[in-house]
N, C-alpha and C positions, 0 to 999 in steps of 0.2 A: 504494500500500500504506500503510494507515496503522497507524502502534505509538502503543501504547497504554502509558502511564506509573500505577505503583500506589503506594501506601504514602498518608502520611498525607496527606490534602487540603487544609493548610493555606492562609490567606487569604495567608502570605506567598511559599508555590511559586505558587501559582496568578495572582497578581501577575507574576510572572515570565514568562518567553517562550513556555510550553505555554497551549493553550485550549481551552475546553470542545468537546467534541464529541458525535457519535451515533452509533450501528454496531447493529450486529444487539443487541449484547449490552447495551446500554443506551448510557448515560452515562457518559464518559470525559473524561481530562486527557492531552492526547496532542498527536505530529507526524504529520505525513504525510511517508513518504519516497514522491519519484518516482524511477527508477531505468529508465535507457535502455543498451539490451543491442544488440550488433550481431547479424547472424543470416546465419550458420547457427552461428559460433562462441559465440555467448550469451558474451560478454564484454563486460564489463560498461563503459560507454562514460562515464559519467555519471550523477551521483544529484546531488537537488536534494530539501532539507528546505523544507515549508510549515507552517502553522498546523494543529490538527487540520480536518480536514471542510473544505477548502478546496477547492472546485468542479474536477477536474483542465481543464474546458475554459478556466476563469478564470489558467491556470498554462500554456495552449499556448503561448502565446506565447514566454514566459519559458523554456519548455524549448528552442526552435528557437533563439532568440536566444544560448542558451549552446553549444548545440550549434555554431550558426556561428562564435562568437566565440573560440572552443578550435579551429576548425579542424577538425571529426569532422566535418561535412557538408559536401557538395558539389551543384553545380547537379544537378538529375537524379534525386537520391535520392531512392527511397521511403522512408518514414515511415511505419511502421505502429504506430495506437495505438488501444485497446481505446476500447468505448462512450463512457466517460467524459469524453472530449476531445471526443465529436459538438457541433458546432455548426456551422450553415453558414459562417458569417465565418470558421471556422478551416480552412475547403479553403480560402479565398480566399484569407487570410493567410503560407498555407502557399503556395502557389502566385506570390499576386502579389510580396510581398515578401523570399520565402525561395529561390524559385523551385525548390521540391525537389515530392514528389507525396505530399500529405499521405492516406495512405488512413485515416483515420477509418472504425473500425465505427459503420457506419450505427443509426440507431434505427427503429423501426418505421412512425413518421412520416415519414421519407425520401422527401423525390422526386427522383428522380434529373432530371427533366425540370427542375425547378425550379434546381437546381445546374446545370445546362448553362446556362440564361436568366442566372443571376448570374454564372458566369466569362467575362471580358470581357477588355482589353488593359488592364492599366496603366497609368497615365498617363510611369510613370518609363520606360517604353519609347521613348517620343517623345526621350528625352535622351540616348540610345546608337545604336547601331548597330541603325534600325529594322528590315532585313529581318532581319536575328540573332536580334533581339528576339523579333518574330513566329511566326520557327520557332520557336522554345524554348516559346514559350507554347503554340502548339500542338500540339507533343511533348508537353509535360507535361500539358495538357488529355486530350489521346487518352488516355494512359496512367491517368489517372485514373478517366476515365470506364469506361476496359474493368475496372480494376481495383476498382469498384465494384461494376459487375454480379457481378463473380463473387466476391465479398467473401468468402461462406462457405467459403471452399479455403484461406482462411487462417488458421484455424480454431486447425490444429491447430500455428501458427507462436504463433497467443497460448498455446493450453493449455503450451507447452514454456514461454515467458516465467513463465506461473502457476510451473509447477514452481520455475524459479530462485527467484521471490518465497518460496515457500515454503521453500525452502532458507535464507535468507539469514532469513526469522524466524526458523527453528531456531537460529540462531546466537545469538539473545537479542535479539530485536527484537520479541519478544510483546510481554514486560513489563518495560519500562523502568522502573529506578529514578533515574531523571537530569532534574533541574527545572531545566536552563538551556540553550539552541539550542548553545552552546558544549562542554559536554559529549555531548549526544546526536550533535554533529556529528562530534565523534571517534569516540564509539562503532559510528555508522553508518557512516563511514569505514573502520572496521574490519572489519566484516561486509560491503558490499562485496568489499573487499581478496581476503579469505578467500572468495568467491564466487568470484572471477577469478581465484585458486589453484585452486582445486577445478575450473573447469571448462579452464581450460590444460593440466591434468594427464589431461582426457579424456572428466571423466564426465559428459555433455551426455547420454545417452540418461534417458529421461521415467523409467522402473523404477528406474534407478538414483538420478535426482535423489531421487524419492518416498522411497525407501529411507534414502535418508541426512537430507533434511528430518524423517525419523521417527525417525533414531536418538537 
């Protein structure tokens, strides 16, 4: 999700921690928040500020890597993350060295046959308990690949994550008046916060997110 910062464009905000970017609606001075939700309780796990228009597949990493290092992911886990993170290195990455089941929304160019030929054993496998090792990869390989073909069944697991995003602009994350990563980082800290109030207290159904996104 990226928010977008308004008011005057000077040379000396602009110098500072926001950068230019693009969206539908033109030209912008803005951040990207990422924002990782558990599922089915849509609580909110983790948020992570980037530059405007910073590629989310160029940030996979960097999400798994905080995810593991706070202790919110475990061997096993799926990971499910919208188009934007497709890139083949990021099943691999997600697999070889995170060892969770990164299901990436596919892109049209997909071959599934292709991503079978590239997932392979690790090398860091040979340095543990090799037959251990070999299940697990092959657990997570199976699981991947079923969970691939039938991608589109999860469809309606990202439209509920949209809703939250949109929830959580309502709270003032359109239009920033804040030109330093230090201030927006509170501010989106806050909206977060007030996300995982709102949905602890219940309101996870899609009509009701909508509703209050619009109040």
């Amino acid at each position: 999700m990226t928010s977008t910062a308004s008011g005057n464009q000077s040379d000396r905000k602009i110098s500072k921690d926001y950068k230019w970017g693009y969206s539908a609606k033109g030209l912008f001075i803005g951040m990207k928040l990422t924002l990782v939700l558990e599922h089915p309780s849509l609580k909110p796990l983790l948020f992570l500020l980037h530059p405007a228009n910073k590629h989310e597949a160029r940030i996979f990493q960097e999400v798994l890597y905080e995810l593991r290092r706070r202790r919110i992911i475990r061997r096993g886990d799926v990971i499910i993350m919208d188009k934007g993170f497709y890139a083949y290195k990021n099943y691999l990455i997600g697999m070889n060295e995170y060892r969770v089941v990164p299901l990436i929304f596919p892109r049209s160019n997909f071959k599934l046959e292709r991503l079978d030929g590239l997932l392979s054993y690790p090398l860091s496998i040979f340095s543990n308990n090799l037959n251990k090792e070999k299940r697990l990869f092959k657990s997570l390989k199976a699981k991947l690949m079923n969970l691939l073909r039938g991608w589109p069944e999860f469809k309606a697991i990202r439209s509920a994550i949209e809703d939250v995003f949109k929830l959580a602009k309502s709270f003032g994350l359109r239009r920033l008046h804040r030109y330093t990563s230090r201030s927006v980082l509170k501010f989106a800290a806050l909206n977060v916060l007030l996300v995982g109030i709102v949905v602890a207290m219940g309101f996870r159904e899609k009509r009701v997110l909508q509703r209050l996104s619009e109040m």
